[in-house]
OpenMM code with the backbone's topology and positions (N, CA, C; nanometers):
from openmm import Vec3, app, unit

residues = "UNK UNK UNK UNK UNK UNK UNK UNK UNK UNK UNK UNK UNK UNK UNK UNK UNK UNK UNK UNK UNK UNK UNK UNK UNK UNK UNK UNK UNK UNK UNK UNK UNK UNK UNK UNK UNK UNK UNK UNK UNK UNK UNK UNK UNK UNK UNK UNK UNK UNK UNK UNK UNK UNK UNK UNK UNK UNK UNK UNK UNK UNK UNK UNK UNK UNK UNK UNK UNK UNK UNK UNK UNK UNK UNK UNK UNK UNK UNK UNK UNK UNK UNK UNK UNK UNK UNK UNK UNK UNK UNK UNK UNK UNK UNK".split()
positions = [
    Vec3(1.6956, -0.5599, 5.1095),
    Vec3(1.6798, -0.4291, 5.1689),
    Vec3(1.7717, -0.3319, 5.0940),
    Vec3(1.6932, -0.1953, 5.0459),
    Vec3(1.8093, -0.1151, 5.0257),
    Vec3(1.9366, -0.0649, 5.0645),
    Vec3(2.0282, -0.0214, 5.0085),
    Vec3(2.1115, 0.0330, 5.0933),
    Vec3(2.0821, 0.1424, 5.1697),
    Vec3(2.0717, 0.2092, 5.1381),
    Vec3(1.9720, 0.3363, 5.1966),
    Vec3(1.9163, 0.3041, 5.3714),
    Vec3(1.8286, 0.1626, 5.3492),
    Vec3(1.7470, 0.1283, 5.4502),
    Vec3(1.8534, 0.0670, 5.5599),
    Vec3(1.8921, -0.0011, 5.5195),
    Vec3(2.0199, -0.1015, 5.5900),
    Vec3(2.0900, 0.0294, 5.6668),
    Vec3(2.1309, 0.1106, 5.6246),
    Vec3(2.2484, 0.1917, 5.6444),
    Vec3(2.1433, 0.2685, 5.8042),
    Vec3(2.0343, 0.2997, 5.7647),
    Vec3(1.8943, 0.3512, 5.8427),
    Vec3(1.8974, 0.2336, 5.9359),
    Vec3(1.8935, 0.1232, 5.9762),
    Vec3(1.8283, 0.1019, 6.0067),
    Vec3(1.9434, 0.0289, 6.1391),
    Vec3(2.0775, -0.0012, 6.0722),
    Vec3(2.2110, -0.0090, 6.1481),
    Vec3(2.2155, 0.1213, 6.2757),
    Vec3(2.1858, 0.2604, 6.1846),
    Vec3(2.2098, 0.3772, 6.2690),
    Vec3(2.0839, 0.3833, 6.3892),
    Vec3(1.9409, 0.2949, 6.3788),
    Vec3(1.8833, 0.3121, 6.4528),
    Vec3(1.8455, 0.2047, 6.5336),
    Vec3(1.9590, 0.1052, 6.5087),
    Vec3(1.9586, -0.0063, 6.6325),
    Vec3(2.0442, 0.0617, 6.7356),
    Vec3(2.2142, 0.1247, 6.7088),
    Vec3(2.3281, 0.2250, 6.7741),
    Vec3(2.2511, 0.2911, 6.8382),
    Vec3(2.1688, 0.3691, 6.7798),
    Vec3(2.0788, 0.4484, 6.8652),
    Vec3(1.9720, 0.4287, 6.9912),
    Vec3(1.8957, 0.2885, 7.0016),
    Vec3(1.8788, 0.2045, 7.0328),
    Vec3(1.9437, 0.2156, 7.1964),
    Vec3(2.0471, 0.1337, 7.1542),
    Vec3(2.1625, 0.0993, 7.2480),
    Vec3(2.2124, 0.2395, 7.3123),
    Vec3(2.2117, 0.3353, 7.2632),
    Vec3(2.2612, 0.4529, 7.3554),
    Vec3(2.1195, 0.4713, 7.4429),
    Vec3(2.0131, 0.4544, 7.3905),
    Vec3(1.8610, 0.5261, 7.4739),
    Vec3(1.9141, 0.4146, 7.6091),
    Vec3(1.9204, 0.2735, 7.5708),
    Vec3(1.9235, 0.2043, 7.6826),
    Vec3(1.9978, 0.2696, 7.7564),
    Vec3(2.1579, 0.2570, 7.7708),
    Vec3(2.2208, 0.3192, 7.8573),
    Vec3(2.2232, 0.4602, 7.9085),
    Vec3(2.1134, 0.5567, 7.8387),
    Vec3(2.0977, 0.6453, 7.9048),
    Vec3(1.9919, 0.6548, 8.0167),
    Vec3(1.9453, 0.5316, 8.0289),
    Vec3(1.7974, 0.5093, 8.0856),
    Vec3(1.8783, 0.4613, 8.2204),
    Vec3(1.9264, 0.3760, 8.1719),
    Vec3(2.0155, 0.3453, 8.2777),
    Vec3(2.1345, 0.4593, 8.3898),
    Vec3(2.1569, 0.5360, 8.2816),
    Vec3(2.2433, 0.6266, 8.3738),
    Vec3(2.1197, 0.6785, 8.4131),
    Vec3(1.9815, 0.7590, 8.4120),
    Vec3(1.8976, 0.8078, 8.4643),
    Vec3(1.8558, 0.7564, 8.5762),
    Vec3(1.8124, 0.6283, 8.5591),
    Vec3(1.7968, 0.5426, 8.6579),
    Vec3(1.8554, 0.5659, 8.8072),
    Vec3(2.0437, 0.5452, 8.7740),
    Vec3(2.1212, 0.5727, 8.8761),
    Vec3(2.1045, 0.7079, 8.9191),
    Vec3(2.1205, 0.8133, 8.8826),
    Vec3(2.1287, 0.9243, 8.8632),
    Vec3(1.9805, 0.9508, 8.9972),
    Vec3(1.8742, 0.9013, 8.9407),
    Vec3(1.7305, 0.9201, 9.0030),
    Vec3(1.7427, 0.8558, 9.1304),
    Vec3(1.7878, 0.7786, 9.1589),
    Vec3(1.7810, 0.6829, 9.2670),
    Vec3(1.9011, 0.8037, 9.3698),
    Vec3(1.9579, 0.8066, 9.3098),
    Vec3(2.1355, 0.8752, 9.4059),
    Vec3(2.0281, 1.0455, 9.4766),
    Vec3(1.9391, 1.0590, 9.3569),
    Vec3(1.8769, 1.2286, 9.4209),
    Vec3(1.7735, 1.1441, 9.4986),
    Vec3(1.7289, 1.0577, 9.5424),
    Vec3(1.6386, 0.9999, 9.6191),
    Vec3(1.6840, 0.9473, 9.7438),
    Vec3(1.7710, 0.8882, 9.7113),
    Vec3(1.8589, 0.8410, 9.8636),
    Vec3(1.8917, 0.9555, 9.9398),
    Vec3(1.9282, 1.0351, 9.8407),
    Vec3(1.9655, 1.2387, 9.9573),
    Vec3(1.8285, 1.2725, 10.0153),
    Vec3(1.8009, 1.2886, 9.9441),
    Vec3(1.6190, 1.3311, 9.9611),
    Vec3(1.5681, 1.2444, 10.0652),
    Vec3(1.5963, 1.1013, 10.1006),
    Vec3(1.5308, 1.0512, 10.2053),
    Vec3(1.6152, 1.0547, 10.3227),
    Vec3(1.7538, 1.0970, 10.3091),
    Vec3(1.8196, 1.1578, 10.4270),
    Vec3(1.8162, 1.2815, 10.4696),
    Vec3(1.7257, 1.3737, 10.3909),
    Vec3(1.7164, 1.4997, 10.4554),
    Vec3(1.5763, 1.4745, 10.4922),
    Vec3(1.5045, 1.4215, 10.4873),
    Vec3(1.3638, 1.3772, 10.4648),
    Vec3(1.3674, 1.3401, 10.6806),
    Vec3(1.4453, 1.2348, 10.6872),
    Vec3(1.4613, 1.1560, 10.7808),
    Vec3(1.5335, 1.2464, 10.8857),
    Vec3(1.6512, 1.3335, 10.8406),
    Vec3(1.6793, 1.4180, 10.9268),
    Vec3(1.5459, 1.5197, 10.9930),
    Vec3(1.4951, 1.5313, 10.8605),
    Vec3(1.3933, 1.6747, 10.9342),
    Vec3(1.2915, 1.6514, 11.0193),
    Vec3(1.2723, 1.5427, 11.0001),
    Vec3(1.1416, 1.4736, 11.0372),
    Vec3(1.1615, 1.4466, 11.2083),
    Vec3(1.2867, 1.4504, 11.2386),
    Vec3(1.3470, 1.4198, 11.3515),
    Vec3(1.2582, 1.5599, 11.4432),
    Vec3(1.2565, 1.6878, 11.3363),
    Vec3(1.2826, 1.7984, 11.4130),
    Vec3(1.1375, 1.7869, 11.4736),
    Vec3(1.1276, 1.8883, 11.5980),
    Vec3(0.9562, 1.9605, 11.6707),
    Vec3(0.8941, 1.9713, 11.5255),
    Vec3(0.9331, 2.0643, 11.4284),
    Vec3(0.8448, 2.1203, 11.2898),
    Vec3(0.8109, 2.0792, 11.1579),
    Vec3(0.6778, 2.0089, 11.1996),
    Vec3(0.6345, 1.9277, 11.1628),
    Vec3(0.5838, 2.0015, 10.9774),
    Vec3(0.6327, 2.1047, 10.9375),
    Vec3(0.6592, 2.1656, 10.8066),
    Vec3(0.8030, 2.1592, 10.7797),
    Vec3(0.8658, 2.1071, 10.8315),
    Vec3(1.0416, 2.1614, 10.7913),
    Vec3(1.0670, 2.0852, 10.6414),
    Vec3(0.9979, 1.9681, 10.6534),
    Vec3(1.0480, 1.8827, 10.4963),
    Vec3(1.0211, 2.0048, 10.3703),
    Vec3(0.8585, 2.0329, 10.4305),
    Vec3(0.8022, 2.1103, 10.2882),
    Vec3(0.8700, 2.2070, 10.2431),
    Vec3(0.8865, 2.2764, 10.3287),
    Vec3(0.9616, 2.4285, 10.3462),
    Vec3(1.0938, 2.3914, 10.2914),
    Vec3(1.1441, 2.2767, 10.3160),
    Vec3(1.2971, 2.2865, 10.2767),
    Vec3(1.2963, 2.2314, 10.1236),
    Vec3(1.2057, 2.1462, 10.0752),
    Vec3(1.2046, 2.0696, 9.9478),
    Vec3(1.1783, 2.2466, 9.8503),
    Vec3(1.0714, 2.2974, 9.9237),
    Vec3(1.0360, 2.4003, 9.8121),
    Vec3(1.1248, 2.5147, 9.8269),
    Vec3(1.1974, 2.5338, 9.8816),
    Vec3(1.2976, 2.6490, 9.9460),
    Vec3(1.4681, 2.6220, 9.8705),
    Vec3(1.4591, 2.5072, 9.8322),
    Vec3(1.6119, 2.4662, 9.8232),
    Vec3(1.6283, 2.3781, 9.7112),
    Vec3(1.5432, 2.2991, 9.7042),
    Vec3(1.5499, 2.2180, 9.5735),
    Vec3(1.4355, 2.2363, 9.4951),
    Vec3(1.3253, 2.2604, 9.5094),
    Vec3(1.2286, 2.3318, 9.3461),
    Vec3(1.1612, 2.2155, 9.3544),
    Vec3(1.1338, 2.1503, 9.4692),
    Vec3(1.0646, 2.0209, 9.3768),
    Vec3(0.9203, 1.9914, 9.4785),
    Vec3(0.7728, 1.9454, 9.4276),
    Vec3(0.6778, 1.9709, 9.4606),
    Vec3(0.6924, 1.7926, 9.5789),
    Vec3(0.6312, 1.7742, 9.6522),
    Vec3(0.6140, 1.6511, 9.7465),
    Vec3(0.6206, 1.5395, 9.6167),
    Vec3(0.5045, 1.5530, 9.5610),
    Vec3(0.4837, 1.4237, 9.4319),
    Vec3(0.6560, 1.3753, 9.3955),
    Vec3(0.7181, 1.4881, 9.3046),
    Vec3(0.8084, 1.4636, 9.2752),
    Vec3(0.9529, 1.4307, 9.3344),
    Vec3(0.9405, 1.4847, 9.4846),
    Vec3(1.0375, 1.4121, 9.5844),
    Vec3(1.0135, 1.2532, 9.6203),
    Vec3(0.8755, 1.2594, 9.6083),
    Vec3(0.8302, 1.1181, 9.6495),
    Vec3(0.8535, 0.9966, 9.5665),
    Vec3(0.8687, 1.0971, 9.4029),
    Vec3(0.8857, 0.9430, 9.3108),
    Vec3(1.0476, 0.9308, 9.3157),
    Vec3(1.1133, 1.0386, 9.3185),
    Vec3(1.2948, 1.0037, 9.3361),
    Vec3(1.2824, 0.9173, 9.4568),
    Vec3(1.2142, 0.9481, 9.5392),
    Vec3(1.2534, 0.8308, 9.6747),
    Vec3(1.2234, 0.7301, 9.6386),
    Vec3(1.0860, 0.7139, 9.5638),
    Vec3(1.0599, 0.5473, 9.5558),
    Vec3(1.1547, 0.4582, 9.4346),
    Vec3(1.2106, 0.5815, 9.3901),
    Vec3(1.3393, 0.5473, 9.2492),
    Vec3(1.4256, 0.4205, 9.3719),
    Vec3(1.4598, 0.5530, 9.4583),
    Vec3(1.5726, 0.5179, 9.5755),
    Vec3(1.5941, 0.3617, 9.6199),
    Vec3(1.4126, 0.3653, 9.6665),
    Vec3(1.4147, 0.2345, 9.7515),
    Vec3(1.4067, 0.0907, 9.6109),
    Vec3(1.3293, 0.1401, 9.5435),
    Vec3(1.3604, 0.0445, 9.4445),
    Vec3(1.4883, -0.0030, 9.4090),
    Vec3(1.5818, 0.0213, 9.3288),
    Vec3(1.7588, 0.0243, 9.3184),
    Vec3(1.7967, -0.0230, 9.4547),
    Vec3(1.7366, -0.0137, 9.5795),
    Vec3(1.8233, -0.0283, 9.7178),
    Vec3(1.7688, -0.1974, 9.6867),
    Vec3(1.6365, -0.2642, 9.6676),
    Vec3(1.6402, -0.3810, 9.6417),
    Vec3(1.6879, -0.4415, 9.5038),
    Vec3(1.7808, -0.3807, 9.3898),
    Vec3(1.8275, -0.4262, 9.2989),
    Vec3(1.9568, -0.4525, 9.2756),
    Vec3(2.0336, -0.5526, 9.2634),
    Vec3(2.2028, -0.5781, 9.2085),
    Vec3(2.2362, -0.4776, 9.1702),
    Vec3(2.1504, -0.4576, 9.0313),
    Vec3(2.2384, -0.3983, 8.9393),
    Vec3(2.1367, -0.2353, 8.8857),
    Vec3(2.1662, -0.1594, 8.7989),
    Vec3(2.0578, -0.0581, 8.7600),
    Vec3(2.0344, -0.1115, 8.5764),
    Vec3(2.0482, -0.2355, 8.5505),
    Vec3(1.9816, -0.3010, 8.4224),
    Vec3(1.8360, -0.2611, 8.4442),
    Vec3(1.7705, -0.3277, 8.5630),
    Vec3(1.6105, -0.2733, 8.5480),
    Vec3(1.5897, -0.1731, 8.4874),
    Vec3(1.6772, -0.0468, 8.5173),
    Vec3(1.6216, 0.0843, 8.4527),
    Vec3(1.6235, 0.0877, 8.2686),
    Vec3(1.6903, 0.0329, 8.2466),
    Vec3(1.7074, 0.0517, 8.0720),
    Vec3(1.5505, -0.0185, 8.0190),
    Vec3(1.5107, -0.1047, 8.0757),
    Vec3(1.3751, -0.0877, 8.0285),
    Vec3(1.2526, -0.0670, 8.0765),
    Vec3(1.2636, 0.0714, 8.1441),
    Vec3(1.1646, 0.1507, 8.2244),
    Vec3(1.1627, 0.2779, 8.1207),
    Vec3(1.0159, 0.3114, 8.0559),
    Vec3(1.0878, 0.4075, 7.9732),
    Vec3(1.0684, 0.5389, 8.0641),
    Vec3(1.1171, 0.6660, 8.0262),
    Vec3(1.1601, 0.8130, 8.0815),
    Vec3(1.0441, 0.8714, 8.1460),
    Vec3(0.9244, 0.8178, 8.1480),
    Vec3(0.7720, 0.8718, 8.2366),
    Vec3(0.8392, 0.8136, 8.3775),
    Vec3(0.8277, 0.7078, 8.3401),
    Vec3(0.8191, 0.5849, 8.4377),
    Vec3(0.9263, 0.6285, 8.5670),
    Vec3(1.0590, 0.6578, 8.5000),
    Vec3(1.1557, 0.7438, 8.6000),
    Vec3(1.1339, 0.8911, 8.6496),
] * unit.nanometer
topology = app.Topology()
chain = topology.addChain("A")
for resn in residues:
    res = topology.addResidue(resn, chain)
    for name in ("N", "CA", "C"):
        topology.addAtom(name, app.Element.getBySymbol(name[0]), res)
């Protein structure tokens, strides 16, 4: 192998290894805004007004039902996992 290539190809295993652990901090990261999200979720739901979730997801945090719904299912997933390794090979759709 060239040097050239070698030198390429060292820098894009490193690289590699950072995507993992950033997948991984995402992971955590996704799950932690999902666990909130299903405690305000659970609080509101408590209330008579049976709109309070919507109103408050789109009022306060910007985020459409779909996309509250996949941070939650981030949530509950990680709540049945040890560790957040699963996430490093989930790629960035997927989270």
């Amino acid at each position: 192998m060239r040097p050239v290539a070698r030198a390429r190809t060292r820098r894009i295993l490193a690289l590699q290894g950072e995507e993992r652990q950033a997948r991984q901090k995402l992971g955590q990261v996704s799950a932690a805004i999902g666990a909130e999200l299903i405690a305000v979720k659970e609080a509101l739901d408590k209330t008579p007004d049976k709109t309070a979730w919507l109103r408050w997801l789109k009022s306060h945090v910007h985020y459409t039902d779909r996309t509250a719904r996949n941070y939650m299912d981030v949530a509950r997933l990680a709540k049945n996992r040890k560790t957040f390794s699963d996430f490093s090979d989930l790629g960035p759709s997927v989270l």
